[in-house]
C-alpha positions as CSV (number, residue, x, y, z in Angstrom):
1,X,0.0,0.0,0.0
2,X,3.1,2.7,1.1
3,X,4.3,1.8,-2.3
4,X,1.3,2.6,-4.2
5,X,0.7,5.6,-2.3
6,X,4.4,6.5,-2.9
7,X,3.4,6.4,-6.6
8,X,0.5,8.3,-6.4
9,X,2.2,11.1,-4.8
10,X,4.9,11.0,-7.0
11,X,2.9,11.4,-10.3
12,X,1.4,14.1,-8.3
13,X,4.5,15.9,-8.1
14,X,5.4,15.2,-11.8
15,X,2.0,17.2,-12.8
16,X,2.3,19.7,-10.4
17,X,5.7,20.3,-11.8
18,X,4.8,20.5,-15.3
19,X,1.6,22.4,-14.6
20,X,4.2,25.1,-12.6
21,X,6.5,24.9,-16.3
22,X,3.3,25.5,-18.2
23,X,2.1,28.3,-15.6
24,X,6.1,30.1,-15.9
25,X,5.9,29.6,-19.7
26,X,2.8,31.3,-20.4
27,X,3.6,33.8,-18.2
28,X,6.9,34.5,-19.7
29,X,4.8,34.5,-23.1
30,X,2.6,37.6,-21.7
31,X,5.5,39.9,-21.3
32,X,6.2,40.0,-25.2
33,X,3.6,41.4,-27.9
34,X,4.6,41.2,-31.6
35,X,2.9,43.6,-33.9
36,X,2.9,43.7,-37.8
37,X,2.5,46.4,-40.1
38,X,2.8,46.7,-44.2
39,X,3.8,49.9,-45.8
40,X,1.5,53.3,-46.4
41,X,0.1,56.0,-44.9
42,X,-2.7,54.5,-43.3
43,X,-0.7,52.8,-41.0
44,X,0.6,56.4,-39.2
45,X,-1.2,55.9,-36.0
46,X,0.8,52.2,-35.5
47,X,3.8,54.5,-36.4
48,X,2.8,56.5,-33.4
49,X,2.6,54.0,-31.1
50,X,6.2,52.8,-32.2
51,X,7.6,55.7,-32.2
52,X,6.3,57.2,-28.5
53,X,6.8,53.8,-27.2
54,X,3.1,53.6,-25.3
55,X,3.0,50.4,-25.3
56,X,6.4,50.6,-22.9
57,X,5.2,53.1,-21.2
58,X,1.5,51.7,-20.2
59,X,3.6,48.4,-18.9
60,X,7.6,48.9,-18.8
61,X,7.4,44.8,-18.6
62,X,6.3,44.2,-21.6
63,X,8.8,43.8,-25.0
64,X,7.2,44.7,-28.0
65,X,8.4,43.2,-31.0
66,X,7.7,44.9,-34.9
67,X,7.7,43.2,-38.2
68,X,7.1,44.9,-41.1
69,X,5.1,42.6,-43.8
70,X,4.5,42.7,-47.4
71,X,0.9,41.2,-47.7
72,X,-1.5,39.9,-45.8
73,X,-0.6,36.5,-46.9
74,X,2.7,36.6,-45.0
75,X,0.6,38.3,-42.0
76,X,-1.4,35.5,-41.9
77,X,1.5,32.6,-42.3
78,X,3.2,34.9,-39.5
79,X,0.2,34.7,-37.1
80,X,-0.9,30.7,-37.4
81,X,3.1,30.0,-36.8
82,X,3.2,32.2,-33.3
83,X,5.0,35.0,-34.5
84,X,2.3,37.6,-35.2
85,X,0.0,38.9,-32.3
86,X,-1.7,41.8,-34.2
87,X,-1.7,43.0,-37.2
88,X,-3.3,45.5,-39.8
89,X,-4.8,45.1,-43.1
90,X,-7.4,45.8,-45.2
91,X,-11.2,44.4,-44.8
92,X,-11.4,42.3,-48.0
93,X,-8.0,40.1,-47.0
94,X,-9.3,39.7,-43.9
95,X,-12.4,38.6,-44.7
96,X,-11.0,35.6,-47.6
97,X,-9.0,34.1,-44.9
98,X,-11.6,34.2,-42.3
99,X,-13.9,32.1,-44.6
100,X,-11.0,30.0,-45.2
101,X,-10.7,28.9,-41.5
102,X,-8.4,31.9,-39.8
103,X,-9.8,31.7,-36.2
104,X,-9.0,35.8,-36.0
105,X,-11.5,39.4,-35.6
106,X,-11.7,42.7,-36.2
107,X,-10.3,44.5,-33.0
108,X,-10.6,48.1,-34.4
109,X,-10.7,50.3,-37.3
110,X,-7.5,52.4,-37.9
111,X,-8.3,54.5,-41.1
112,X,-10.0,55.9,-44.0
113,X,-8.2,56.5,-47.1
114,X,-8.4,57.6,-50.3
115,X,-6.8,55.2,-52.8
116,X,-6.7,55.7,-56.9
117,X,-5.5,53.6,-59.9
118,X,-2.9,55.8,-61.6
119,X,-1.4,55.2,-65.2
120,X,1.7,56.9,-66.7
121,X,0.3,56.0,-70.7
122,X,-1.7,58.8,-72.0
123,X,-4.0,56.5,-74.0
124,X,-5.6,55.3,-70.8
125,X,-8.8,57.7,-69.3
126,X,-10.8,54.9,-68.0
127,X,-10.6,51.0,-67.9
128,X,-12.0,50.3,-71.3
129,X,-9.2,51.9,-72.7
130,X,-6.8,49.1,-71.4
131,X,-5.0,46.9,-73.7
132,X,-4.2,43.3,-73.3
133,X,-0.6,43.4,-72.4
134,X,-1.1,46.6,-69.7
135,X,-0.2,45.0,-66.5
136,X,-1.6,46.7,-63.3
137,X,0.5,46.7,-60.2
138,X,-1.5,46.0,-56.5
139,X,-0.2,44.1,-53.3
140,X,-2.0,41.3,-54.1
141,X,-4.9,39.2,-55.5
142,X,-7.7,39.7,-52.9
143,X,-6.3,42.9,-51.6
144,X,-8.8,45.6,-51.3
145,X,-7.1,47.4,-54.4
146,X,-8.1,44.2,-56.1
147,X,-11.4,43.7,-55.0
148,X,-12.2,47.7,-55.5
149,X,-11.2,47.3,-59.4
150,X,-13.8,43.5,-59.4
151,X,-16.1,46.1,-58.1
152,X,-15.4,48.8,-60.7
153,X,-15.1,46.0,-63.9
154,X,-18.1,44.3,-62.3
155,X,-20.3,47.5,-62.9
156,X,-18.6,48.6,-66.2
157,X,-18.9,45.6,-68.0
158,X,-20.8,42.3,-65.5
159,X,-17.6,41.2,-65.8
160,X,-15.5,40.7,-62.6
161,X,-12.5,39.3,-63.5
162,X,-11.7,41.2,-66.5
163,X,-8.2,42.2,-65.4
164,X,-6.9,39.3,-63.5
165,X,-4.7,38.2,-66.2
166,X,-3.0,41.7,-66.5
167,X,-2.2,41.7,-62.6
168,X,1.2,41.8,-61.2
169,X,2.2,41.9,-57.2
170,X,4.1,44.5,-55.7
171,X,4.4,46.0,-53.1
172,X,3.6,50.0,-52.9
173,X,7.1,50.8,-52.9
174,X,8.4,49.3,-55.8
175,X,5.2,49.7,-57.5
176,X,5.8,53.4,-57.6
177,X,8.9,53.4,-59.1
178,X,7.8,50.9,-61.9
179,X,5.1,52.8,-62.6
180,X,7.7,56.5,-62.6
181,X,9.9,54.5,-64.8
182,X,7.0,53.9,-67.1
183,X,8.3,50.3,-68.5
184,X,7.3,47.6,-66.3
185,X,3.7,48.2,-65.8
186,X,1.2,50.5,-67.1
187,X,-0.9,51.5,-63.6
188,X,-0.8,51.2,-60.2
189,X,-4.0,51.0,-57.6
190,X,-2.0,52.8,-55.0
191,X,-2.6,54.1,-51.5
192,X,-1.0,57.2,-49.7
193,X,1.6,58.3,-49.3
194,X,2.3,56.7,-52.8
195,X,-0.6,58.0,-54.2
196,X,0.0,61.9,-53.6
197,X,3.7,61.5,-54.4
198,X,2.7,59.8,-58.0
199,X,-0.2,62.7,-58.8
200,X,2.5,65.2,-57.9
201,X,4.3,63.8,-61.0
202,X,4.3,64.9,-64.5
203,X,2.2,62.2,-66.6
204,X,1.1,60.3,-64.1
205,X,-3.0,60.5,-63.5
206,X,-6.1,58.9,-61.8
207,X,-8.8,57.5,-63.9
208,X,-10.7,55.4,-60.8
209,X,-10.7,56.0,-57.3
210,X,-10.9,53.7,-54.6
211,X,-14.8,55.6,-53.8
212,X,-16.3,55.7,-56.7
213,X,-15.0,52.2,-57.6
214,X,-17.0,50.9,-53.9
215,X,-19.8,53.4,-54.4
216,X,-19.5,55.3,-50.8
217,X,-17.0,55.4,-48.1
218,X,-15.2,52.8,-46.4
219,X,-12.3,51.6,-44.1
220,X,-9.2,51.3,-45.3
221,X,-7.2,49.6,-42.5
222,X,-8.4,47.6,-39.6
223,X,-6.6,46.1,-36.9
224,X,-7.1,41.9,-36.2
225,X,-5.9,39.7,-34.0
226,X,-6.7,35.9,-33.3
227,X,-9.1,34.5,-31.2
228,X,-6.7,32.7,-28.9
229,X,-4.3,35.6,-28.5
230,X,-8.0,37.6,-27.0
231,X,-8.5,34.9,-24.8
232,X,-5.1,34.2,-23.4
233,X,-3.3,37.3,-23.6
234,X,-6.4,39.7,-22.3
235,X,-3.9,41.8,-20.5
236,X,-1.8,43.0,-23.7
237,X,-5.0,42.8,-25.8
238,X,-6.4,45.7,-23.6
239,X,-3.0,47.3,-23.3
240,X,-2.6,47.4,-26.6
241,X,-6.6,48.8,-26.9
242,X,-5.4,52.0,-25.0
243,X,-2.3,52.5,-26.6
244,X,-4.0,53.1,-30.3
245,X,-6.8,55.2,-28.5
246,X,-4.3,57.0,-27.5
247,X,-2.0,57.0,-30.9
248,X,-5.5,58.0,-32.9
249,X,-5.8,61.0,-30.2
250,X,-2.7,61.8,-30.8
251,X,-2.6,61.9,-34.8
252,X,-6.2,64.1,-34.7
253,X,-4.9,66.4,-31.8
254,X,-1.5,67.3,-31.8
255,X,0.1,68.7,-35.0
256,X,3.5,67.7,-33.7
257,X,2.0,64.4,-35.3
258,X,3.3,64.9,-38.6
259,X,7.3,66.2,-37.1
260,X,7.4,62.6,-35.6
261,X,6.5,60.7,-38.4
262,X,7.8,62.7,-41.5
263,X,11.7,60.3,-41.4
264,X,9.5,56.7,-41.1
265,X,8.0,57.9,-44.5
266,X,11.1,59.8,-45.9
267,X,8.8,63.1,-46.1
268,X,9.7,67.1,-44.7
269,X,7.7,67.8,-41.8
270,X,5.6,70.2,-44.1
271,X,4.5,67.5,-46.4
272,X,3.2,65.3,-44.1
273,X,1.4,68.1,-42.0
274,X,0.1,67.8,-46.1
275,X,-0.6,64.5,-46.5
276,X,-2.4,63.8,-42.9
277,X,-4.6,66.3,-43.8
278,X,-5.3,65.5,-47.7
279,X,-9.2,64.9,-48.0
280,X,-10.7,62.0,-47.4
281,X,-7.7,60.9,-45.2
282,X,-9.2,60.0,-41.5
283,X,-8.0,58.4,-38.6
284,X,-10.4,56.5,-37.0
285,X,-11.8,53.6,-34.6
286,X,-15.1,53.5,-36.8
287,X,-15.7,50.3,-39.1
288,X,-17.4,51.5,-42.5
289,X,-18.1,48.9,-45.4
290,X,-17.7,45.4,-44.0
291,X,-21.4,44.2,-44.8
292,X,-21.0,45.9,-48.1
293,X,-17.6,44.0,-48.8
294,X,-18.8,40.9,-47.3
295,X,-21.9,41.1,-49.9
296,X,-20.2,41.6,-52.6
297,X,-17.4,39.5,-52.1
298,X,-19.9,36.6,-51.5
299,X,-22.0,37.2,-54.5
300,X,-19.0,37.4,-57.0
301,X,-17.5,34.0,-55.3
302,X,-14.4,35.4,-53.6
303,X,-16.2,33.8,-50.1
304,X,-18.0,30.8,-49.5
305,X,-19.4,31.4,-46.3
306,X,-22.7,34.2,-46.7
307,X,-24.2,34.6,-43.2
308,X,-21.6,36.0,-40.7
309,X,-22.9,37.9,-38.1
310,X,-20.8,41.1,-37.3
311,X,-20.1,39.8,-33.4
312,X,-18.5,36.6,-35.4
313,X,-16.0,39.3,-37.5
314,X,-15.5,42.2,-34.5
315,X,-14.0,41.6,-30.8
316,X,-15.7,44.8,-30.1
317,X,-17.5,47.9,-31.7
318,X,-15.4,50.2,-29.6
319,X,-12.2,51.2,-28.3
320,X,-11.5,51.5,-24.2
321,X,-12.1,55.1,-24.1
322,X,-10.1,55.9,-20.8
323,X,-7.5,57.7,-21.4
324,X,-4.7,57.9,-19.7
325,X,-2.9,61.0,-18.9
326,X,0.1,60.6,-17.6
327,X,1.2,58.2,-20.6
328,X,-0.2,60.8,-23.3
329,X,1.6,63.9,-21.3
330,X,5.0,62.2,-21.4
331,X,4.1,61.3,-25.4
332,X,3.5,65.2,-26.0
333,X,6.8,65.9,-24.3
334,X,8.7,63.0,-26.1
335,X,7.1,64.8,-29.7
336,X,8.5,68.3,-28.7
C-alpha cells in the first residue's frame, strides 16, 4: 500500500511540476507582444505608437516586438506560426481568410483612405481603354485594391475578373517606381503616401478612385488579432486597446503628429502636415463597409461562407475610451 501511495504522490508531483513549467511559460509569453505592419500611410497611428513607445510606457514589462510585412498572406502565415500577435490590413484580406478557417476578428478600425488607380500611358482615361498586355500593379490578388477594381469592372462591364490576367504583385514601394519609370507596368491602384507622391508627378494621372469604384466610403485599414491571443493574452490585448486610443488621439490632436513621423516615410515635416490632412484621409476607430464587402465579395465568389454575423467578425465595436494621462503627457513631451 506505502508503495502505491508513494506512486500516487509522485505522479502528483510530476503534474504539479509541469503544470508550474506550463504556468512560468505562459507567463513568460505575456511579457512579449509582436505587432505587424505593411507599408502606407494609413498605417501612421501604429507609427505612433512605435515611435512614442506607449505600449512601454502603459507596462515597462512588456517587450514589443515589430515586423514589417508585405501582404497579408505573410501576415497570416506569420500569425498561425506564433509570431504575429496583431496586425493591420485591409477588410477584404481579412475577410478571404476568415472564410478559409483563420480563427482571428476585427479588434478596431484604424483608417479611411483615399486610394486611386494611376497610369503613366496617355492612352488610358478609364478602364476600357486598357489593352491586353497593360499590366496593373497591386499588393496582391484579394487585396482591397483588387477587390475595388472587381467592383469597378463588375459594374462597367458584369464582368469581374476582367483584369486578373494583366495583374502583377508589388508591393507599394516598388510599385511606384515601376510605374515612374513607365516600362514595367502601365498602372498602379495605390494608397497614400504613394498616391499623392505619384499625382504630384508629371504624366502620371487617376482615372478610378478607390470611392467611386466601392460606391461610398469605407475603411481602409483595420486592426485583427486571433481568437486565442484575445483569450489568453487579455492583458496586452487591452493594453494594446489604449495604446491606439491613445495613438489615434494623438494623430487628430497634436500637430506635432506629422514632425514625428515625416523620417519613417522619408517626407519634410511640411509634407506630411500635407498629407495627414489630404481629404478623405481619417484616422479613426469607426468600421465603415464590411457588410458591403462581405456582400459583394460573396456574390461574386471570392467567399463561400454568406451569413456571418458582425459579433462573429469584430472583438468589439469600440475602443477603451479611458484615457490615460500621464502616458499621453509624457508622449506630448517626447514629440517636442
Amino acid at each position: 500500500m506505502k508503495k502505491y501511495i508513494l506512486i500516487i504522490v509522485m505522479l502528483f508531483l510530476i503534474i504539479f511540476l509541469a503544470s508550474a513549467c506550463s504556468i512560468q511559460d505562459y507567463a513568460a509569453d505575456q511579457t512579449k507582444l509582436t505587432i505587424a505592419e505593411q507599408y502606407g500611410l494609413a498605417y501612421a497611428p501604429v507609427q505612433l505608437i512605435k515611435e512614442l513607445s506607449l505600449l512601454e510606457k502603459a507596462d515597462p514589462s512588456l517587450e514589443v516586438e515589430w515586423k514589417q510585412l508585405s501582404n497579408t498572406t505573410a501576415i497570416r502565415e506569420a500569425m498561425l506560426a506564433g509570431e504575429v500577435d496583431i496586425a493591420f490590413m485591409a477588410i477584404p484580406p481579412f475577410l478571404i481568410a476568415r472564410d478559409k478557417g483563420m480563427k482571428w476578428k476585427i479588434i478596431s478600425g484604424l483608417s479611411e483612405s483615399p486610394l486611386g488607380l494611376m497610369t503613366n500611358r496617355e492612352y488610358i482615361n478609364s478602364l476600357a481603354d486598357f489593352k491586353a498586355e497593360d499590366r496593373i500593379a497591386l499588393p496582391q490578388p484579394g487585396s482591397i485594391q483588387h477587390i475595388l477594381l472587381s467592383m469597378a469592372v463588375e459594374r462597367d462591364f458584369a464582368e469581374v475578373n476582367k483584369f486578373d490576367d494583366q495583374l502583377l504583385t508589388m508591393n507599394h514601394p516598388d510599385a511606384m517606381n515601376a510605374l515612374l519609370a513607365g516600362r514595367e507596368v502601365s498602372a498602379h491602384f495605390a494608397s497614400p503616401p504613394y498616391l499623392f507622391l505619384e499625382s504630384k508627378e508629371k504624366g502620371i494621372k487617376k482615372i478610378l478612385s478607390g470611392k467611386e469604384a466601392f460606391g461610398g466610403e469605407f475603411t481602409f485599414i483595420v486592426g485583427v488579432s486571433t481568437e486565442e491571443f484575445y483569450q489568453q493574452q487579455s492583458k496586452n490585448y487591452k493594453v494594446f486597446l489604449e495604446a491606439l486610443t491613445e495613438a489615434l488621439n494623438f494623430i487628430n490632436q497634436q500637430p506635432q503628429a506629422a514632425d514625428i513621423l515625416a523620417d519613417n516615410y522619408n517626407l519634410t515635416a511640411a509634407e506630411m502636415k500635407e498629407y495627414l490632412n489630404w481629404p478623405g484621409m481619417e484616422f479613426t476607430s469607426k468600421i465603415k463597409g464590411l457588410e458591403e464587402f462581405l456582400a459583394f465579395m460573396t456574390a461574386e465568389g471570392y467567399l463561400k461562407e454568406n451569413n456571418y454575423q458582425r459579433s462573429e467578425l469584430i472583438f468589439t465595436e469600440e475602443l477603451v475610451t479611458e484615457k490615460k494621462e500621464t502616458v499621453l503627457e509624457g508622449a506630448e513631451q517626447d514629440g517636442k
